[in-house]
Every structure is written in C-alpha cells, then in structure tokens.
N, C-alpha and C positions, 0 to 999 in steps of 0.2 A: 549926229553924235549924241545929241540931247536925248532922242526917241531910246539911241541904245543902251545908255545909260538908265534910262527908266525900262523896260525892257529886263536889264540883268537883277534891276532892283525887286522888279515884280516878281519874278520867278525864271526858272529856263525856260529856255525857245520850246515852244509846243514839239512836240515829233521826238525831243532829247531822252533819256532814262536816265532815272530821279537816283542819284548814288547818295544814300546815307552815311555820314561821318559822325563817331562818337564825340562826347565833348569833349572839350581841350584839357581836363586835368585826367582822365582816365586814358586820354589817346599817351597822355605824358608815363602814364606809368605802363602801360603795355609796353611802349617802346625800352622803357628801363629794364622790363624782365625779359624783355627779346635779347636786349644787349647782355644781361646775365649768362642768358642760356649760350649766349654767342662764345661768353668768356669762360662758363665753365662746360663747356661741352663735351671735357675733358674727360669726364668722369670723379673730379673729385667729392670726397665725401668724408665725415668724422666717425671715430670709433673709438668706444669706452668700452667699462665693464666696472658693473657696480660691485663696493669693497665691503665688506665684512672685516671688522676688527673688536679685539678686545679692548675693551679699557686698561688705557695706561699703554698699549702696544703705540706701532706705527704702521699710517694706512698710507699707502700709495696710490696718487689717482693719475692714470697718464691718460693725455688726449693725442690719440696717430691721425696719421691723415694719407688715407691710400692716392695714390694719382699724385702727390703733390706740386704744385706750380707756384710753390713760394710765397703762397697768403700767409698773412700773420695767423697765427695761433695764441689765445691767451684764455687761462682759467679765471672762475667768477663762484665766490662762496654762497651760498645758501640765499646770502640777503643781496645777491646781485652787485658785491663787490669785486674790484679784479683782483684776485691774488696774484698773476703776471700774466705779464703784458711780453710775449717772447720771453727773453731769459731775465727780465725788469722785474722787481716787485716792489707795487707799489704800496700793497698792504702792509702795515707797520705790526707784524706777528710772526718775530724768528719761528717758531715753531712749522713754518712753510718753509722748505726748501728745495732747491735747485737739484733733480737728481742728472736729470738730463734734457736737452734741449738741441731741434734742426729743426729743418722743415720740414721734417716729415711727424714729429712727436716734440711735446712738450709734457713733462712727468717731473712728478709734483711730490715731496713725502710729506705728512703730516706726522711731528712726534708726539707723544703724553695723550694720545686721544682721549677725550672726555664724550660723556654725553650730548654737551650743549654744543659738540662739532655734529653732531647726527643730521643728513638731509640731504639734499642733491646738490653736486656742484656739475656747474656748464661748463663746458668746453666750446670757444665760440671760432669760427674761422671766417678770416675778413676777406669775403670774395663778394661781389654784388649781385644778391643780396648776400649779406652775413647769411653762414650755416651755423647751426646750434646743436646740440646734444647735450644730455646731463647724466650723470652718473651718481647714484645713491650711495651715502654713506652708512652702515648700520651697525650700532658701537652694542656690543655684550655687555654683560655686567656678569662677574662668578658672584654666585653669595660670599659675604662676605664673613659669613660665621656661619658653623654647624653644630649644636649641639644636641644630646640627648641628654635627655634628663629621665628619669626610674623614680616609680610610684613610690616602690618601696627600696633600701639601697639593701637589706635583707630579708631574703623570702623563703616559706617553708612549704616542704612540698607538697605538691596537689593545690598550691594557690594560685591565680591568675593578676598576672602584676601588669599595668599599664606602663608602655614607653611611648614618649614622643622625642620625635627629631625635628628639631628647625632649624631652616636654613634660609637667611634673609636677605634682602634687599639685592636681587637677584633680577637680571633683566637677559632672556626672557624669564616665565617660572620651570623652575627645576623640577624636577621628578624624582622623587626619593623611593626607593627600594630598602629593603630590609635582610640581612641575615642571619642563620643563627648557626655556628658555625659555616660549614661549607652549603647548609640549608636555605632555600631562599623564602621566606616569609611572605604573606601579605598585610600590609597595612592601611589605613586610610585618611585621605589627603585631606588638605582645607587651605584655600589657597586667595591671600586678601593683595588686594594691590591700594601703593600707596606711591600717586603721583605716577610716576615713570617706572615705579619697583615693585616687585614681587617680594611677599612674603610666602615661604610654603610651609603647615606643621601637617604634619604624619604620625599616626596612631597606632600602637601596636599591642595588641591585648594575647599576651604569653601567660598560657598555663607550665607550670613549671616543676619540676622530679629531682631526685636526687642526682641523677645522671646528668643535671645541667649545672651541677656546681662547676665554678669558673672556666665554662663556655663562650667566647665572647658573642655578642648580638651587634652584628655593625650597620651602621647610617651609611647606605652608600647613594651620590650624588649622578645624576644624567644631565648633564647642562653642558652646550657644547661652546661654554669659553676657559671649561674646564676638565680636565681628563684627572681619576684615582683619587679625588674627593671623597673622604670617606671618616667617620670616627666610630668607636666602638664602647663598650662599657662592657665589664666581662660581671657573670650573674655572680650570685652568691646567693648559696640555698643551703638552708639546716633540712636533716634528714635524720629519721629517728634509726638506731646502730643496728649494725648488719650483724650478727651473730653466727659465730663458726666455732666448731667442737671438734677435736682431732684425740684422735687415739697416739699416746706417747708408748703407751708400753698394754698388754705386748704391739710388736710392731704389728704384725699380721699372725694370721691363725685364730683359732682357738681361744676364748676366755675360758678355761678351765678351772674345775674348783680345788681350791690350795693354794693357784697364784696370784699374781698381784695384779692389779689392773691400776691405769693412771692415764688421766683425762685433762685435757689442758682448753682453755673457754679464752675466745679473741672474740673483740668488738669494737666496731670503726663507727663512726658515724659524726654529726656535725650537730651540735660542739659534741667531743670526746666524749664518750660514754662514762661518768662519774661514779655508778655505782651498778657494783655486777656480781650476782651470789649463784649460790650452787641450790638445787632442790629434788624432791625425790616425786614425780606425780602421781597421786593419788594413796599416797602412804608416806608415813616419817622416814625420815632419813635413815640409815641404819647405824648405830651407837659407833662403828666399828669402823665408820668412812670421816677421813681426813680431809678437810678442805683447808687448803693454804692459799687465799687470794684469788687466783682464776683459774687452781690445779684444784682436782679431787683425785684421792688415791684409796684404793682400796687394798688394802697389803693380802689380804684372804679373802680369795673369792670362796663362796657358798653361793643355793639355790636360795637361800632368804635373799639373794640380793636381787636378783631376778626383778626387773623391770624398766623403768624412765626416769631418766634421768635430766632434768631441765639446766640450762646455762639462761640464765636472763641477763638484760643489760639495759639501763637505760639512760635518757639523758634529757634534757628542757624539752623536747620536741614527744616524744613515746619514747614503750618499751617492749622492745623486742626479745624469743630468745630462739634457742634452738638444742635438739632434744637428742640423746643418746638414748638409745633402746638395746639393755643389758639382757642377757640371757647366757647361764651357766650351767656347758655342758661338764660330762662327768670327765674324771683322768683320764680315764680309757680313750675315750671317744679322739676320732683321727678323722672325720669328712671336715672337709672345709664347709660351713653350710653357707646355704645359698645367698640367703642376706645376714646383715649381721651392724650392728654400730648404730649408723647417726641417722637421723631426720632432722629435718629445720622444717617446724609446724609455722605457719605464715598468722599473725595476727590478725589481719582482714582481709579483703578481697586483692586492694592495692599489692601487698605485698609480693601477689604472686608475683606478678610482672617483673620484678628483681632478679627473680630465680630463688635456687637455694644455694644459700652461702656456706653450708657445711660438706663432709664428704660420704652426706648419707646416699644409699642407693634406695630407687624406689620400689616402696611394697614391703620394706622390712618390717612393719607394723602388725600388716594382715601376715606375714611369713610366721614371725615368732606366736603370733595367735592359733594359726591353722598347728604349730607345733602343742601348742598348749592343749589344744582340742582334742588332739589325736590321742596322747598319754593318757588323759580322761576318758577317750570312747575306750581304750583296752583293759584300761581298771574295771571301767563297768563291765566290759563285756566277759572279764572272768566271774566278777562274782555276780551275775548270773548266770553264769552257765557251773559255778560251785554249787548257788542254791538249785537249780533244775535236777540236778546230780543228788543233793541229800534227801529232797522229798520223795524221789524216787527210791530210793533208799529206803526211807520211814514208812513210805505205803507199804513196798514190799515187806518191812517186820509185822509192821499191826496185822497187816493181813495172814498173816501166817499165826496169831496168838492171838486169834480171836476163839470163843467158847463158853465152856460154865464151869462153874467154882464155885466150893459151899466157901458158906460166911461160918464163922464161929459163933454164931448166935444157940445151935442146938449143942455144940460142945457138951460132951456128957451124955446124949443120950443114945449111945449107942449099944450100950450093954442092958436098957430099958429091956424087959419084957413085954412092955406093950405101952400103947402110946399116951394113956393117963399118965404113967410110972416117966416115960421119958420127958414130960412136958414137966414134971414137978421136979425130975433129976436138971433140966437146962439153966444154963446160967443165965441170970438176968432175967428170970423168970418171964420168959417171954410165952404167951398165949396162944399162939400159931406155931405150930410147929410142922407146915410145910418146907419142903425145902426150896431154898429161895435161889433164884437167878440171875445174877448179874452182867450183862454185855459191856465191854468196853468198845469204842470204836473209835 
C-alpha cells in the first residue's frame, strides 16, 4: 500500500497517457458558460434602436426580447443607473415612465428632454451570463432666435447694402439660405461653437435698384429639429423719378397750325418728386406757351413752335426728365406721319435698364430731322436751278450786243472840212481825234 501510494504521488504508472487538466478557477468558469449556452440555447437575444429627439419633446427607449423565456429585463441610464427593474423604478425621476411592459419588451418614455439626458442607455436581460445592448440618445437643439439685421435700413439705388442673419445657439449648426423675393441668393457663413452650441452668422452683400423697393430678402433656416424657420426684412430704396409726357389734346392726328396743343408731365419716384417745370431745348420758351403746374398749353400752334420740348422732375436722389418732340404741319396736310410726340432721353447709362417711361416711339428725333433736311435740300435745289437758268439768260443778251460805238468826245466834228478844222470844232478839245473803240464783255 505504501509503495502505491508513493508511486501515485510520483507521477502515473509508466505505459499510462499524460491527460492535461486546466486550473480549477478557469475549469470553474468554462463550466459556467457551458451551462449558459445550455440555458440559452434558445436563441434569445436584445434589440433597440437609437432615438433622435428635440429638445423639450419625448424620446421613447424600448428594450424587446425575440425568443423570450422570461428573463428579467430592466433599463440603466447613461451613468449605469437602473431606471427599471421590470415594471419597478427605482430611480427617483418622474420624468421616466411606464409605457409598456412583458416579457418580451420593456418601454420606457422620457418627457422635457434636455441636453444633459444625451448618451446611451442599456438595456440588460438577466440570463447567465447577463446580455447587454445600449441605445444612443441624441437631443436637437432649433436656434433659438433669428435675426437679420441691414447695413443701411434706407438705400439708394446702384448702392450695395450688407445683410446678416444669425441664428443661435443651435445644436447641430444650421445652414442659412438667403432670398430675395422668390430669388435664391448666395451668402456667406461663419460658424462659432460655444460649449455644446452652434452659433451661425451669414452674410449677404446686395447691390440694389429701384425695382427692389419693398421686395422682401428672407433668412431662411435648414436644421432638422426644425421645419419653415424663417424671417425677412422688406428693402427700402430711393430712386431718382421716372418721368412720362402724354399728349392730352389733340388726342391723336395731326398737330396742325391754328390749333391748340396741351401736354401734361407725371413723375413717380422715391421720395416724391418736389419740383418739376416745363422747358423748351435749346431755345426760349415761346412768349405765347402756357405752363400751369405739370400742363403746358399751346392755344396756337405755328411753325416757330417747332421743336423739344423737356418735362424735368427731381427730387433728394437726381433729376430726371423726358422730352416731347413738336413739329407743325400745315392745315391742309392729312398723312398721319410716321413718328410724331414723345421721347424720354435717359440721364446716364443706368437709366437705360428702366426702359422708357413715356409714350414716345423710337427714331422720332432722326424722323422729324430727315423732314427738316428734305425742305432744305428742295429750297436749295430750286434756287439753283433759277440761278443756272438767269445766267444762261445773260450770256445769251451780252452775247448778242456785243460791238463798236463812238464816244461823244469828237461830237461836232462832223460837218469839219478837214481834220485840223474838226479837231478845233471838238468839244473838250481833245487832241486825238481817231475814232475810239469800246468793247463791253
């Protein structure tokens, strides 16, 4: 007994194979998660899904459990607190409650979400070993103000005015868009964080026209814990006055000479056009034209009236005007000519872009010109062709009364006997008493 005893203590019996056993605290936990696997071989298993919520809303976290075999289920916040324990709560924060509860799910609502609830909460299920899962909370923030603020709050046109929009303390940062009416703009962002917040400001540099008086420019928001965030600021732009000339009388036709002509002068612009006269370009007015305010009247037309006639108007901004172009045919005359009335001559380049604000047609300027030219090419061309005609005239007389003619210088000495006698009979006692020859040509 002795020998066998020494013998088992030495080692095994020669001839045996040497079976290797782990040590006893690792042999202890294999056997543990054999038994697990024994216990849940089930198949079960946990399932979340992380929540998205606004601040101030309520986020719902539920923990299901497919396969279930009636393990406990209970939630655990962020700092590995139980919020319940099955349908128990042991955490002392009404804001946790009970939506629903088996064994197959435990769901959980949080109300007034804040920031400082933001992170993963577990979901644990008590099989051996425990299963785990956790599910992320992630809390919005909308800005919580948006404004625009304007460089200038009025602007005249052709200037470029600066806008910005801010929109603050926004979690994640927003994206700010710009438009101007149904226009969409671009601006430019600058975007600072403070702590857990977004601050966004956006930049917007607008050149600006008469055509954007109270337009609005709107701040509109992209942040998805908010939808139709938006503010606007409507423009305000001076513009120097649009000037229109209209024909009152006659309606149409003809300005013929004998009647009356009457012109009436409109001017819009920002502020009001405050002072607006009548003028005649490039010559005085004629004594005989009536100006009453924004009407000129001419009660008798004549060809001295014959020309331009200007409407000015101005106001704090420029001045603009716009031009009638008169021209009087005679009584007789029955064509309707082809142009006839208004132009609106544009101050600078800008102005073209407006258009013309009067009811002149184009070219009446060079039309009534080429008329003017024409009357003058026919005047000239009769009286040159009267002078071509008299000279022809006058060669043919001289030429025909061309010759010789005595002078009255031997006067007297005709009845002479001989030519001592008639040189002393001549008057003027001239000495030569050939007879003399005179050519006219």
């Amino acid at each position: 007994m002795a020998g066998r005893a020494q013998r088992s203590a030495a080692g095994p019996a020669p001839g045996l194979p040497l079976l290797l056993l782990p040590p006893p605290p690792l042999l202890l936990l294999l056997l543990a998660a054999a038994a697990a696997l024994i216990r849940t071989g089930d198949g079960q298993n946990l399932v979340t899904e992380d929540v998205t919520v606004v601040e101030g809303d309520v986020a719902t976290i539920s923990c299901r459990v497919k396969n279930s075999d009636d393990s406990v289920i209970q939630l655990l916040n962020p700092n590995r607190q139980t919020i319940y324990f099955r349908d128990f709560r042991p955490l002392k924060d009404s804001r946790f409650q009970l939506v629903n509860f088996s064994n197959s799910e435990l769901r959980v609502s949080l109300t007034n979400v804040s920031i400082s609830d933001e992170g993963r909460y577990f979901c644990q299920l008590y099989t051996d070993p425990p299963q785990e899962i956790y599910t992320t909370i992630t809390v919005l923030v909308p800005p919580r103000n948006l404004v625009i603020d304007i460089q200038k709050e009025t602007a005249v046109e052709g200037e470029e005015i600066e806008l910005n929009c801010t929109a603050m303390a926004s979690r994640p940062a927003t994206t700010i868009r710009w438009f101007k009416g149904n226009k969409e703009l671009t601006g430019k962002s600058e975007v600072e964080q403070w702590s857990d917040m977004y601050t966004v400001t956006s930049q917007l540099l607008l050149k600006v026209g008469r055509e954007d008086d109270g337009v609005p420019v709107i701040c509109l928001v992209d942040h998805p814990a908010v939808k139709d965030l938006q503010t606007q600021r409507y423009l305000e732009v001076m513009y120097k006055p649009q000037v229109r000339v209209s024909q009152n009388y006659p309606v149409q036709g003809l300005t013929r000479e004998g009647e009356p002509l009457e012109l009436s002068c409109a001017a819009f612009g920002k502020p009001q056009p405050t002072d607006m006269r009548w003028l005649r370009v490039d010559d005085e007015m004629p004594q005989h034209v009536v100006v009453s305010g924004s009407n000129l009247l001419i009660s008798n037309l004549n060809k001295t009236d014959n020309g331009t006639y200007r409407c000015e108007a101005s106001n704090a901004v420029g001045k603009s005007h716009a031009d009638y172009m008169l021209f009087v045919y005679d009584t007789t005359a029955t064509t309707e000519p082809a142009v006839h009335g208004f132009t609106h001559l544009p101050n600078s380049a800008e102005e073209l872009d407006y258009g013309d604000l009067s009811d002149s047609r184009a070219g009446e300027e060079g039309a009534i010109r080429s008329v003017d030219h024409a009357v003058v090419g026919g005047v000239v061309a009769v009286v040159v062709f009267a002078m071509l005609c008299l000279l022809i005239i006058l060669g043919r007389y001289f030429a025909r009364h061309k010759g010789t003619y005595f002078t009255h210088e031997a006067k007297g000495a005709d009845d002479a006997a001989d030519a001592d006698t008639a040189i002393i009979n001549a008057e003027g006692g001239q000495n030569n008493s050939e007879e003399k020859k005179e050519y006219f040509i």
